[in-house]
C-alpha positions as CSV (number, residue, x, y, z in Angstrom):
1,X,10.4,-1.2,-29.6
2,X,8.5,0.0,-32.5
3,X,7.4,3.1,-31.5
4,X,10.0,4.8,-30.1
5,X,8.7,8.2,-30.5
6,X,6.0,7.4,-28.4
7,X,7.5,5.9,-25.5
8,X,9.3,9.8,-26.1
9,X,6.5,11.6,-26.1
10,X,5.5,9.5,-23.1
11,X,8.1,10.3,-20.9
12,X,7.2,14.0,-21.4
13,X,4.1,14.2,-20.8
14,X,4.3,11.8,-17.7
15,X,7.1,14.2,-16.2
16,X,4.8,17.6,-16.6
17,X,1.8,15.5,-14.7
18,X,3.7,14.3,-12.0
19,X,5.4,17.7,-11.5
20,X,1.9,19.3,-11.4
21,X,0.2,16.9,-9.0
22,X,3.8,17.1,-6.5
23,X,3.1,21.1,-7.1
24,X,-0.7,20.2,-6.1
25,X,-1.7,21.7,-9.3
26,X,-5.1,20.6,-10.5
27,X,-3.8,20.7,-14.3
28,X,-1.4,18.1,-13.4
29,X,-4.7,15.4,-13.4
30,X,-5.2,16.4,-17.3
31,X,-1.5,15.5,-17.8
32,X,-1.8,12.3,-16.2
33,X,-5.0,11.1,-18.4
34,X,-2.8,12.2,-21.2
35,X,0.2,10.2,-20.0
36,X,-2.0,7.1,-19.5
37,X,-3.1,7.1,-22.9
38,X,0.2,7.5,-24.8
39,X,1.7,4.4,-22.6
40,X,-1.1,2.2,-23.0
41,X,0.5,1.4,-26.2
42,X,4.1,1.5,-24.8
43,X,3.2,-1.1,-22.9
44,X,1.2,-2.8,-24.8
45,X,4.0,-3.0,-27.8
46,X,6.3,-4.4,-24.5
47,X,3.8,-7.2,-23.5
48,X,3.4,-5.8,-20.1
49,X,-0.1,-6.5,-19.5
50,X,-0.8,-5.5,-16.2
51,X,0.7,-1.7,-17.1
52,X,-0.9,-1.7,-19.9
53,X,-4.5,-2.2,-17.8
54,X,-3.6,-0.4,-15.5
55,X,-3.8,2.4,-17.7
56,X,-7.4,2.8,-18.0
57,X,-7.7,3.5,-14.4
58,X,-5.3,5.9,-14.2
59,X,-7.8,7.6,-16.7
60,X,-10.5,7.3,-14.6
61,X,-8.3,8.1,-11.8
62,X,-7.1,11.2,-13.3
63,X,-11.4,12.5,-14.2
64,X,-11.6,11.9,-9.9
65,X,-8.7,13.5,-9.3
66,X,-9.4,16.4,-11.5
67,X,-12.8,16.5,-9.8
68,X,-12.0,15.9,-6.3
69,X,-8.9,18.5,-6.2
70,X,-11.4,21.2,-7.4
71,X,-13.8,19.9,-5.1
72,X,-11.6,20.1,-1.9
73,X,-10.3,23.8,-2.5
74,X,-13.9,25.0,-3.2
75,X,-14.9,23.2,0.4
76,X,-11.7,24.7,2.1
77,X,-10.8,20.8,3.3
78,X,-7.6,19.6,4.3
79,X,-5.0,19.8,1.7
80,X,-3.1,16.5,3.0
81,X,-4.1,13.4,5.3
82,X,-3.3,11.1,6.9
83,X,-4.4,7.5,7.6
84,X,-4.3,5.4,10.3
85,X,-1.5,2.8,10.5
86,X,-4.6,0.1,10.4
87,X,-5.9,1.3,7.2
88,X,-2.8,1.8,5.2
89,X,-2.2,-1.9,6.2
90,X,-5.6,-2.8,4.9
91,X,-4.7,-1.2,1.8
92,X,-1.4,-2.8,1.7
93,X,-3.1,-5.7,1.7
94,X,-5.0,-5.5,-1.0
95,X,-2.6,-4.2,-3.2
96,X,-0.8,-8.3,-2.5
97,X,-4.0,-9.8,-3.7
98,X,-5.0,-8.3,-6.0
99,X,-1.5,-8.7,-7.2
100,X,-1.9,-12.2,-6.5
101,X,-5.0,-12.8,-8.3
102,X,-3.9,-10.5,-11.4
103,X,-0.6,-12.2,-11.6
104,X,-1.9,-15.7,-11.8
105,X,-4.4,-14.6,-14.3
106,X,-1.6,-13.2,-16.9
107,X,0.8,-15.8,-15.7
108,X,-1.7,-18.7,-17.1
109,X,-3.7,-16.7,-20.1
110,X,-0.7,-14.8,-21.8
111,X,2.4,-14.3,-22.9
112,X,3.0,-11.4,-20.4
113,X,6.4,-11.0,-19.3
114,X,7.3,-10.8,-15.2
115,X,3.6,-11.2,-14.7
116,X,3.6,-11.4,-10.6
117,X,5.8,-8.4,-10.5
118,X,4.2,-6.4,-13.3
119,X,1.0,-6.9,-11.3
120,X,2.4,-6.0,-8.0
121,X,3.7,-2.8,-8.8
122,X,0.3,-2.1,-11.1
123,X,-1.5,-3.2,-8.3
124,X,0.8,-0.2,-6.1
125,X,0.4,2.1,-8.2
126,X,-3.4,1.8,-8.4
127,X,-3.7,2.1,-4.7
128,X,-1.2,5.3,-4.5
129,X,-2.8,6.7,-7.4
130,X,-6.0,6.6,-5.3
131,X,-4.5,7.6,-2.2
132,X,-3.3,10.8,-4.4
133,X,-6.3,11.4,-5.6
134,X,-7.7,11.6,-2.1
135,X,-4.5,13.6,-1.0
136,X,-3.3,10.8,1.7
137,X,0.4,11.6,2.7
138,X,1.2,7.9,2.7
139,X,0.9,7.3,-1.1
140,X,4.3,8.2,-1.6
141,X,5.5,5.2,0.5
142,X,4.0,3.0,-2.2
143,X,5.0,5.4,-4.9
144,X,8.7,5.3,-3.6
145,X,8.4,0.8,-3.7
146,X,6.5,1.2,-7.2
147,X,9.3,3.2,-8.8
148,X,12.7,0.8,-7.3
149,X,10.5,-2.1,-8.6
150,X,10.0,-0.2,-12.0
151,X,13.3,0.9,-12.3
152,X,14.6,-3.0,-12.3
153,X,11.6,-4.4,-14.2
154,X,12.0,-1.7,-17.5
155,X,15.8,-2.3,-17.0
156,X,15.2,-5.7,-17.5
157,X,12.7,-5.2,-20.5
158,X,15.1,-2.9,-22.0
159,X,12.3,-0.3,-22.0
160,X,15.8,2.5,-22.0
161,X,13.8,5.5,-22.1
162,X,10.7,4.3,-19.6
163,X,14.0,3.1,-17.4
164,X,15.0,6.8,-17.7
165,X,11.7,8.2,-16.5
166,X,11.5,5.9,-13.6
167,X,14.6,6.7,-12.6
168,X,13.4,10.5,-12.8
169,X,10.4,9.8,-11.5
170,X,11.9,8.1,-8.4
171,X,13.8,12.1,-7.8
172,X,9.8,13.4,-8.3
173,X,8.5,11.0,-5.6
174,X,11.4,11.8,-3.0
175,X,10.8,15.5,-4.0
176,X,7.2,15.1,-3.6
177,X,7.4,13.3,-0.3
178,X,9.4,16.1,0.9
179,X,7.2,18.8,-0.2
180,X,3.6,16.9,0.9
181,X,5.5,16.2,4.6
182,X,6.6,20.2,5.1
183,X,2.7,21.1,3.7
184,X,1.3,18.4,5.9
185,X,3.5,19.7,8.9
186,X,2.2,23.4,8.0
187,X,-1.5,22.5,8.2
188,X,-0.9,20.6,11.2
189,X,0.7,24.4,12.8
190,X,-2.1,26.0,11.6
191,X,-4.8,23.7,13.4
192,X,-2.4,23.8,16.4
193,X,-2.3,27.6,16.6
């Protein structure tokens, strides 16, 4: 890995995003557009294609999240949601084709390494990053699949430090599971009452 120092500064900034959005702190979306940036070229440099796409929507992502948070609070809207079982299958669903489609396309038109896998847990993390954008409790089911599955792959790759943030990040999603299903279970007490 050439650049070290970026995969380094990387990891930081990834860790203060996903802090800030489990906190439900709007700054957190600034972080995350800064974070896509800096491992655009990590993964580039690793010939993970997919991740390295997948980076530009996590900018864009991160300008709707940014929006949408400020949005929400100004509207007095639900912090968290919920969706039905039928849609989060839908989404499922089109997280495995896509991953299909994208995998097949690196797998025949590159040199991209683990390309069906890289693209499946791209194509995850597209979807949750979405669903956290809109504030739907179920992203960090795909969050919690996304990081086991990035743990092994960047193991494999011998991306050390990005195994080190995944591993991390996988306390962050637990943590921010816990902390969306207590907020989720407050609002739901407070409609109740």
């Amino acid at each position: 890995m050439p650049f070290p120092w970026l995969e380094m500064v990387g990891f930081s900034v990834t860790l203060v995003s996903v802090w800030l959005v489990i906190k439900e702190r709007r700054s957190g979306w600034i972080w995350s557009i800064l974070s896509a940036v800096t491992y655009f070229f990590v993964y580039l440099e690793a010939n993970l294609y997919s991740d390295a796409e997948i980076q530009f929507l996590y900018m864009a992502v991160g300008v709707y999240g940014y929006i949408n948070w400020n949005q929400r609070k100004r509207e007095g809207a639900p912090v968290i949601k919920m969706v039905t079982n039928s849609f989060f299958l839908l989404y499922v669903l089109t997280v495995v084709a896509v991953a299909a489609i994208w995998g097949g396309i690196h797998s025949r038109v590159s040199d991209a390494s683990l390309p069906y896998l890289d693209a499946l847990l791209a194509s995850t993390c597209i979807m949750a990053q979405w669903m956290m954008a809109r504030k739907y409790f179920q992203c960090w089911y795909l969050w919690i699949f996304a990081g086991i599955g990035y743990i092994w792959m960047y193991a494999v790759k011998e991306l050390t430090i990005t195994t080190l943030l995944y591993i991390i990040l996988f306390g962050f999603t637990l943590y921010g599971y816990w902390q969306w299903r207590i907020t989720k279970k407050l609002i739901v007490l407070t409609k109740v009452t």
